[in-house]
Biopython code that builds the backbone (N, CA, C, O; Angstrom):
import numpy as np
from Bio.PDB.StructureBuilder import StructureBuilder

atoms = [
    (1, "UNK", "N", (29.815, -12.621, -2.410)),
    (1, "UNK", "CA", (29.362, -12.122, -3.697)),
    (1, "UNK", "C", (30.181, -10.900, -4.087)),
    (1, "UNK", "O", (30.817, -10.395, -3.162)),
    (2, "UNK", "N", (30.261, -10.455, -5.025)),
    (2, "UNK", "CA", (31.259, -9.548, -5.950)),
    (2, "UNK", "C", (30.076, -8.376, -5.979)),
    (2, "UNK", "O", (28.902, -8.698, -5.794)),
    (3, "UNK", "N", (30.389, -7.261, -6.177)),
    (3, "UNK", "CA", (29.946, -6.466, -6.778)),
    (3, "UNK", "C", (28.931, -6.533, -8.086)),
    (3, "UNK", "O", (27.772, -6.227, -8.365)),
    (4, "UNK", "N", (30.072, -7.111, -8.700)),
    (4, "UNK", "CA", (29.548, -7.289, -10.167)),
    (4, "UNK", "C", (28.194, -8.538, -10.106)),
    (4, "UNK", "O", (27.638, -8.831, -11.165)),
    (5, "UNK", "N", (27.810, -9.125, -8.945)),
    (5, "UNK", "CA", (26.848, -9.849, -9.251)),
    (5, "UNK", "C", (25.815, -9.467, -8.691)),
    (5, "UNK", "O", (24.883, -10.269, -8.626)),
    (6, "UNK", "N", (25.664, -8.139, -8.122)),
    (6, "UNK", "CA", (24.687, -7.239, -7.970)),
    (6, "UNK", "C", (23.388, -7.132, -8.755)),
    (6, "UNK", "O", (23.492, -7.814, -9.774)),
    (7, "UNK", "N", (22.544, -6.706, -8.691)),
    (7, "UNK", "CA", (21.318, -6.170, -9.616)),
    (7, "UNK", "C", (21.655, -4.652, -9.756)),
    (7, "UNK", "O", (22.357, -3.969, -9.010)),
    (8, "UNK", "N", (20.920, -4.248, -11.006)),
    (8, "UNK", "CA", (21.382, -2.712, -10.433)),
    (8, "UNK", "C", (20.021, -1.882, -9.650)),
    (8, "UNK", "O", (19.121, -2.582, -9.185)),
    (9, "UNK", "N", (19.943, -0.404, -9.546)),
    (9, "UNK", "CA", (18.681, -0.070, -8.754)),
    (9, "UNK", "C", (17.736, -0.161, -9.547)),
    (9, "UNK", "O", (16.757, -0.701, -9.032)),
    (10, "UNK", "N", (17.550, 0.262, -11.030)),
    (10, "UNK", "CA", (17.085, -0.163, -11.972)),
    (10, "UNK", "C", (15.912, -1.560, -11.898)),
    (10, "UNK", "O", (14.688, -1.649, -11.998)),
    (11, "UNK", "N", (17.052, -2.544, -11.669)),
    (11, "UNK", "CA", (15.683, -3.581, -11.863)),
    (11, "UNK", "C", (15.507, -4.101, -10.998)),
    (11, "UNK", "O", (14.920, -5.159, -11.225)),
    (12, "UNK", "N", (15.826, -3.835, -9.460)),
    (12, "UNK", "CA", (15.556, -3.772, -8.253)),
    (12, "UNK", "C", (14.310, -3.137, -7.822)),
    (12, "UNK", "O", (13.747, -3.618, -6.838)),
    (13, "UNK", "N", (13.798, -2.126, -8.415)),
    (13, "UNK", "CA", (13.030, -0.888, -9.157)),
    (13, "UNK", "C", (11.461, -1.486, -10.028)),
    (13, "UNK", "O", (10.253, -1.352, -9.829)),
    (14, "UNK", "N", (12.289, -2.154, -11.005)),
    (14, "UNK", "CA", (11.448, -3.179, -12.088)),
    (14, "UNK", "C", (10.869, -4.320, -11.394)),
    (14, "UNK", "O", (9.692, -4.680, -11.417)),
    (15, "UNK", "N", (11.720, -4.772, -10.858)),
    (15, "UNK", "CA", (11.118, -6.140, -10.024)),
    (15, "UNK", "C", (9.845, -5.728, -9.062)),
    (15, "UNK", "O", (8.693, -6.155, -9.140)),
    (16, "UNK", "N", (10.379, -4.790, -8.150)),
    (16, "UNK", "CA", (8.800, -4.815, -6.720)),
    (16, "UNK", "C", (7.882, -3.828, -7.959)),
    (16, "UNK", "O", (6.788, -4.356, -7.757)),
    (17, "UNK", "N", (7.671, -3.054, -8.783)),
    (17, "UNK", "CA", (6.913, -2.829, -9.466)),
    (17, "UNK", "C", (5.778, -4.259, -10.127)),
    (17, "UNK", "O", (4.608, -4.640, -10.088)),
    (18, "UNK", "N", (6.733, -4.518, -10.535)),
    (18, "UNK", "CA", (6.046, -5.384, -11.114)),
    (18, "UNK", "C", (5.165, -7.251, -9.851)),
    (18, "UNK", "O", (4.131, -7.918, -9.826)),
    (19, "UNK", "N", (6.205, -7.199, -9.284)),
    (19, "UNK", "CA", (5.499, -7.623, -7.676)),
    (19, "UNK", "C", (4.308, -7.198, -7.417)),
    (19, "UNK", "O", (3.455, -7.956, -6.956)),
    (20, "UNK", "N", (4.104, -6.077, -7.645)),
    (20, "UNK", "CA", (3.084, -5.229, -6.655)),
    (20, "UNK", "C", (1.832, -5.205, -7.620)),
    (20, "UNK", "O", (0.685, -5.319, -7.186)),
    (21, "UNK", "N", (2.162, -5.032, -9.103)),
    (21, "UNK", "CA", (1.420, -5.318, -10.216)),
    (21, "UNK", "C", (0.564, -6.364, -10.303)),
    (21, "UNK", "O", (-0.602, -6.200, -10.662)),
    (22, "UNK", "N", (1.185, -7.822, -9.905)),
    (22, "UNK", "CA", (1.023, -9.385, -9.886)),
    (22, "UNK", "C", (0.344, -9.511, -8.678)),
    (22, "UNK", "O", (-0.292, -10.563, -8.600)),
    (23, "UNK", "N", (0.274, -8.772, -7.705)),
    (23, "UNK", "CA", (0.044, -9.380, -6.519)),
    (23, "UNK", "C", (-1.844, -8.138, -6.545)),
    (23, "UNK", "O", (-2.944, -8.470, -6.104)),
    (24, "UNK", "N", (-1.534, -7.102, -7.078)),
    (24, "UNK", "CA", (-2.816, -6.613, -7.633)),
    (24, "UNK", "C", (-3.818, -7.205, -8.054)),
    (24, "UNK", "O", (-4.966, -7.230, -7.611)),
    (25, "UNK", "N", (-3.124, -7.940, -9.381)),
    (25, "UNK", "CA", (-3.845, -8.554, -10.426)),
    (25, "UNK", "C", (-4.893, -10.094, -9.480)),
    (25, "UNK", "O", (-6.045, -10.527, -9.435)),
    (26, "UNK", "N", (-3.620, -10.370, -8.932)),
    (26, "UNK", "CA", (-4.696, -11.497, -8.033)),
    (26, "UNK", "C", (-5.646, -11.041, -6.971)),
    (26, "UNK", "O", (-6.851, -11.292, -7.001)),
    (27, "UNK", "N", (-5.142, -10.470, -6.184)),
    (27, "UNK", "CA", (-6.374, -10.062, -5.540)),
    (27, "UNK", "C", (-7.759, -9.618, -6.453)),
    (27, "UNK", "O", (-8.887, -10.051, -6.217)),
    (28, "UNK", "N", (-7.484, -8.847, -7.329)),
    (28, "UNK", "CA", (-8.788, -8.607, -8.327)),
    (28, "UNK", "C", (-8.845, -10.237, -8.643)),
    (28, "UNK", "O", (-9.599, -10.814, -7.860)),
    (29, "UNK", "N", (-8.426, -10.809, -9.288)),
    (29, "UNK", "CA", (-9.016, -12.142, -9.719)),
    (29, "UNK", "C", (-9.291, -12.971, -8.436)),
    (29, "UNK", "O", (-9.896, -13.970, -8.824)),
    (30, "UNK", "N", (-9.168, -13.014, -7.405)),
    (30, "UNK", "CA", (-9.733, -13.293, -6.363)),
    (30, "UNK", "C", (-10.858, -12.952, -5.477)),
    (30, "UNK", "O", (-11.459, -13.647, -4.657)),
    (31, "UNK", "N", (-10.996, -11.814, -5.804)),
    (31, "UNK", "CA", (-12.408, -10.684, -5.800)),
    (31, "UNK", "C", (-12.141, -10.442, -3.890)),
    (31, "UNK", "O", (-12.957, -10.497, -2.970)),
    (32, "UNK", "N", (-10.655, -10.172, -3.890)),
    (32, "UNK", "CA", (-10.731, -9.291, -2.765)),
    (32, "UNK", "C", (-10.229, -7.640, -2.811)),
    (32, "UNK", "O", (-9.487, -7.125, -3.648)),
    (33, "UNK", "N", (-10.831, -7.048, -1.729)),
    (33, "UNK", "CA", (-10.771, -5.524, -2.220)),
    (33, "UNK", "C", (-9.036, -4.810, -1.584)),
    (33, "UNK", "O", (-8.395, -5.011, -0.553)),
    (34, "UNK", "N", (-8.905, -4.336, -2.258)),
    (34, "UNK", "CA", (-7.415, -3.564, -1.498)),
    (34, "UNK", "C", (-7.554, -1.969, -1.282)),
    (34, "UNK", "O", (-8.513, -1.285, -1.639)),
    (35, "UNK", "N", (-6.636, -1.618, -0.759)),
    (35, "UNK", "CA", (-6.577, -0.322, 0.450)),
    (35, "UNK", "C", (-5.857, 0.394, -0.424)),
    (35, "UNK", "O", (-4.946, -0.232, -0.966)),
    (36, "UNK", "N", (-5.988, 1.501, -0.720)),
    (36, "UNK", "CA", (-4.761, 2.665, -1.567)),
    (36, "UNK", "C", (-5.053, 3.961, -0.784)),
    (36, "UNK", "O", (-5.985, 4.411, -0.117)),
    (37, "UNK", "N", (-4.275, 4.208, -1.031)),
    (37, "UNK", "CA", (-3.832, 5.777, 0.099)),
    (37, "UNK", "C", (-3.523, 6.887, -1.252)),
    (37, "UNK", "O", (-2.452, 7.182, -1.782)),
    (38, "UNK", "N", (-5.166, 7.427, -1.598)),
    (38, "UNK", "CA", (-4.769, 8.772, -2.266)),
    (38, "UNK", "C", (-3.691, 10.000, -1.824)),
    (38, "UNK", "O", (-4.120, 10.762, -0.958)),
    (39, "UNK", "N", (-2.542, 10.220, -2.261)),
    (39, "UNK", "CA", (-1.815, 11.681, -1.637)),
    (39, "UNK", "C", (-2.264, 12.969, -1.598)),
    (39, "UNK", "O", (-2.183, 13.915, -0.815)),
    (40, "UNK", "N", (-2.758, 12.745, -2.657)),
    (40, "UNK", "CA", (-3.913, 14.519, -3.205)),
    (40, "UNK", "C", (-4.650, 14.809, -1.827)),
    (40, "UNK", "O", (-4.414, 15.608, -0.921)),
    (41, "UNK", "N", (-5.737, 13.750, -2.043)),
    (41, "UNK", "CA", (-6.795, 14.271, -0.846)),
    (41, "UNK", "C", (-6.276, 13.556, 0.417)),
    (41, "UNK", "O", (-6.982, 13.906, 1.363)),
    (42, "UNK", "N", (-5.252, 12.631, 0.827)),
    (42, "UNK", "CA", (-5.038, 12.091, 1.916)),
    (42, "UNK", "C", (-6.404, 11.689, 2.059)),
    (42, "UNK", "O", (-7.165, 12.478, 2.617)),
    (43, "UNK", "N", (-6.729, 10.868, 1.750)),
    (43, "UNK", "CA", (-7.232, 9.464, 2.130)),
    (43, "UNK", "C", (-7.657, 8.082, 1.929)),
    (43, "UNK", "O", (-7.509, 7.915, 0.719)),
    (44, "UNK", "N", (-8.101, 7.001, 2.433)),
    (44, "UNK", "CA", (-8.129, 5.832, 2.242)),
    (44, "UNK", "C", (-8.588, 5.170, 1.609)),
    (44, "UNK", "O", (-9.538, 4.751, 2.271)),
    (45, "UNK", "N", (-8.612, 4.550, 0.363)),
    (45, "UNK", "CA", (-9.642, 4.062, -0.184)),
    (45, "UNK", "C", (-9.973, 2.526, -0.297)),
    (45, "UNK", "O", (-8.999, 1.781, -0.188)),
    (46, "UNK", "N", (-10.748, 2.157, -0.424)),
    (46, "UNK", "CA", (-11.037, 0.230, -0.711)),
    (46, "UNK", "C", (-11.461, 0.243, -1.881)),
    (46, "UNK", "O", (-12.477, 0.905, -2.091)),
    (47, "UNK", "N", (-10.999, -0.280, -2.693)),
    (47, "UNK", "CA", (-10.555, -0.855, -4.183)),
    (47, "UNK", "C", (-11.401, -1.870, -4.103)),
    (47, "UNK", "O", (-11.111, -2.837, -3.399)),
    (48, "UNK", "N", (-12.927, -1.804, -5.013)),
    (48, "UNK", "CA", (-13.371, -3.565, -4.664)),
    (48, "UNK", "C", (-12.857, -4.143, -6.261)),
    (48, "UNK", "O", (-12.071, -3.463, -6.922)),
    (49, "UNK", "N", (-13.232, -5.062, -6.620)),
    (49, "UNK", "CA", (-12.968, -5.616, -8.065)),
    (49, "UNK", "C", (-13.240, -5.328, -9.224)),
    (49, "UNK", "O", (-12.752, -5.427, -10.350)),
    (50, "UNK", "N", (-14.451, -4.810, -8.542)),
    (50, "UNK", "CA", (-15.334, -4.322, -9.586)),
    (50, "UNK", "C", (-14.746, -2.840, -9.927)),
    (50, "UNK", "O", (-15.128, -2.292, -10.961)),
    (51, "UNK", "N", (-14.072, -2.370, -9.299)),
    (51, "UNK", "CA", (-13.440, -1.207, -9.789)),
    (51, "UNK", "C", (-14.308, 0.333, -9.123)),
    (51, "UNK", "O", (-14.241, 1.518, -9.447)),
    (52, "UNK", "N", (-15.164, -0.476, -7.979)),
    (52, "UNK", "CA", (-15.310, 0.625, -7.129)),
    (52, "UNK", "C", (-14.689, 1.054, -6.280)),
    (52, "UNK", "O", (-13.854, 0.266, -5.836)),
    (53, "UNK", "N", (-14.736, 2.315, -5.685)),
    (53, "UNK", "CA", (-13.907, 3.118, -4.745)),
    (53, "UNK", "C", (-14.874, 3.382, -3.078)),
    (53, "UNK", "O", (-16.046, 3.757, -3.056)),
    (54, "UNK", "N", (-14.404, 3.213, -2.370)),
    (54, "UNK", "CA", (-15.241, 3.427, -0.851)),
    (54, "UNK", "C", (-14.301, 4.234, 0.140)),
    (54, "UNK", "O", (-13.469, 3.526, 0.706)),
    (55, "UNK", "N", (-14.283, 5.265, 0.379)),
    (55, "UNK", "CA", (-13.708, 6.132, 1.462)),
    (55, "UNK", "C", (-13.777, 5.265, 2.456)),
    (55, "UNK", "O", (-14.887, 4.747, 2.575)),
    (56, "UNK", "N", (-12.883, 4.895, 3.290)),
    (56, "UNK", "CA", (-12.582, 3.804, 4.263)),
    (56, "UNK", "C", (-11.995, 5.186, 5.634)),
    (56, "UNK", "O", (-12.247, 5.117, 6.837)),
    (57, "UNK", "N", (-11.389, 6.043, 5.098)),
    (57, "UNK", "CA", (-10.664, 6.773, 6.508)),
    (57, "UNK", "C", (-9.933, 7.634, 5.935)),
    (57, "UNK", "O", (-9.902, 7.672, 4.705)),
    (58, "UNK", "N", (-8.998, 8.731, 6.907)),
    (58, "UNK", "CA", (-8.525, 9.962, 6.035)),
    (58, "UNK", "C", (-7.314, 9.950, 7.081)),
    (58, "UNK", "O", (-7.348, 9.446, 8.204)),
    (59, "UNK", "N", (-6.167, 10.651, 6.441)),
    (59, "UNK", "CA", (-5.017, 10.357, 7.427)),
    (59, "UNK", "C", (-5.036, 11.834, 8.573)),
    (59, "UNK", "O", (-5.309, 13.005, 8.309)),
    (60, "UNK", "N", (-4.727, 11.351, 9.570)),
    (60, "UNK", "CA", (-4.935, 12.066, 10.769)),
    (60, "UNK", "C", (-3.907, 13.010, 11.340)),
    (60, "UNK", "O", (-4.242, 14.045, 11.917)),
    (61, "UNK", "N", (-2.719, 12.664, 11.182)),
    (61, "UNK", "CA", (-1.668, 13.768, 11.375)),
    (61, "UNK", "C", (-1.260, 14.104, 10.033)),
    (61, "UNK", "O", (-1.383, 13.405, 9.028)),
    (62, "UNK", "N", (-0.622, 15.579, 10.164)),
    (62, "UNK", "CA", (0.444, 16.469, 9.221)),
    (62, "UNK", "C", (1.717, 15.917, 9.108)),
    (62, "UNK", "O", (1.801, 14.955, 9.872)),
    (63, "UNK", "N", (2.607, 16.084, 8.567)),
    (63, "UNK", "CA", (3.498, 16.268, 8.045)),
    (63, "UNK", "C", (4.661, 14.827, 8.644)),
    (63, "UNK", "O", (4.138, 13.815, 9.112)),
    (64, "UNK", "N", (6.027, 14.932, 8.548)),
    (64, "UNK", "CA", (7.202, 14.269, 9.283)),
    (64, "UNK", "C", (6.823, 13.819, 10.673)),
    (64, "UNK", "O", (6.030, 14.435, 11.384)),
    (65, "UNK", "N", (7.572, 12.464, 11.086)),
    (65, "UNK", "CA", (7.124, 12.271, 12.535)),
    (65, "UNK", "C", (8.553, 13.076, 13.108)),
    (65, "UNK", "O", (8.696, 13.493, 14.258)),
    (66, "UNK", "N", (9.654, 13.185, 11.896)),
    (66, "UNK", "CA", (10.747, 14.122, 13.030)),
    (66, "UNK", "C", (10.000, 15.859, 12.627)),
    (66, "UNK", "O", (10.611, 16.803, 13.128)),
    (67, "UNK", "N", (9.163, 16.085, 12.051)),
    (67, "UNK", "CA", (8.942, 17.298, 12.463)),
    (67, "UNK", "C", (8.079, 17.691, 13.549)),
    (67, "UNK", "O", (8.336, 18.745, 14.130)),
    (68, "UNK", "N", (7.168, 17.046, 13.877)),
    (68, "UNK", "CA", (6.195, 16.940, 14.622)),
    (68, "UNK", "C", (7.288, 16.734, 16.276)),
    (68, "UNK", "O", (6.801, 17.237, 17.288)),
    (69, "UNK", "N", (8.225, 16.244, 16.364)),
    (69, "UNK", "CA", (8.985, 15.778, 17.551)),
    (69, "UNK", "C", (9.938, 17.300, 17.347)),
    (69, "UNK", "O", (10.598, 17.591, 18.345)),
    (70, "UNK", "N", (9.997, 17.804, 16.726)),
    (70, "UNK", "CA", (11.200, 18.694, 16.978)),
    (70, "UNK", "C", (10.228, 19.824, 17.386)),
    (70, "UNK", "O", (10.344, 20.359, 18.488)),
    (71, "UNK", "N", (9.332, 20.169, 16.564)),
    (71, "UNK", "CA", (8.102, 21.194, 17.254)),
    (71, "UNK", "C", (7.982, 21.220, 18.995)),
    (71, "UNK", "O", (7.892, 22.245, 19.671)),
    (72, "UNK", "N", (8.008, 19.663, 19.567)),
    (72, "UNK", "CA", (7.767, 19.864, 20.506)),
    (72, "UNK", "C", (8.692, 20.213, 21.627)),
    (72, "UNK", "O", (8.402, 20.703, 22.718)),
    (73, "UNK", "N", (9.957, 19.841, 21.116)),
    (73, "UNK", "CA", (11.327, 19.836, 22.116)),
    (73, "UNK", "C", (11.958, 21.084, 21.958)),
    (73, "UNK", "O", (12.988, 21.338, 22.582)),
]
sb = StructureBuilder()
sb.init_structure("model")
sb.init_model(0)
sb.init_chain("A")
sb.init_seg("    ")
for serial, (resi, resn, name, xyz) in enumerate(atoms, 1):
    if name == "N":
        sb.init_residue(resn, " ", resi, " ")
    sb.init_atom(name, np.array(xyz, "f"), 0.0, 1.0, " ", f" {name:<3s}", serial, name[0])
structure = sb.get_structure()
């Protein structure tokens, strides 16, 4: 393949967006619940269909796994 028959990052970008969009949309129309990982508060949530939210778990370590390894060495 050439260069030129590349995608660019752009809609490489566009595409799993929109993947991730589609693959959303069914699970709600399937009426199963999905997992999202708030960043704010670090933690877990279950998404049911109905558009409720359920604290499932909270993330347990800080920061980089190379920072956490260099701390220790």
């Amino acid at each position: 393949m050439n260069r030129q028959d590349y995608i660019s990052d752009e809609q490489v970008v566009k595409r799993a967006n929109a993947a991730v969009r589609i693959e959303l949309e069914k699970k709600k129309a399937m009426d199963i619940p999905v997992a999202v990982f708030d960043r704010k508060t670090q933690t877990i949530y279950q998404v049911n269909s109905d558009g409720s939210r359920v604290a499932v778990g909270s993330r347990i370590r800080r920061g980089r796994y190379s920072e956490r390894v260099a701390k220790k060495a």
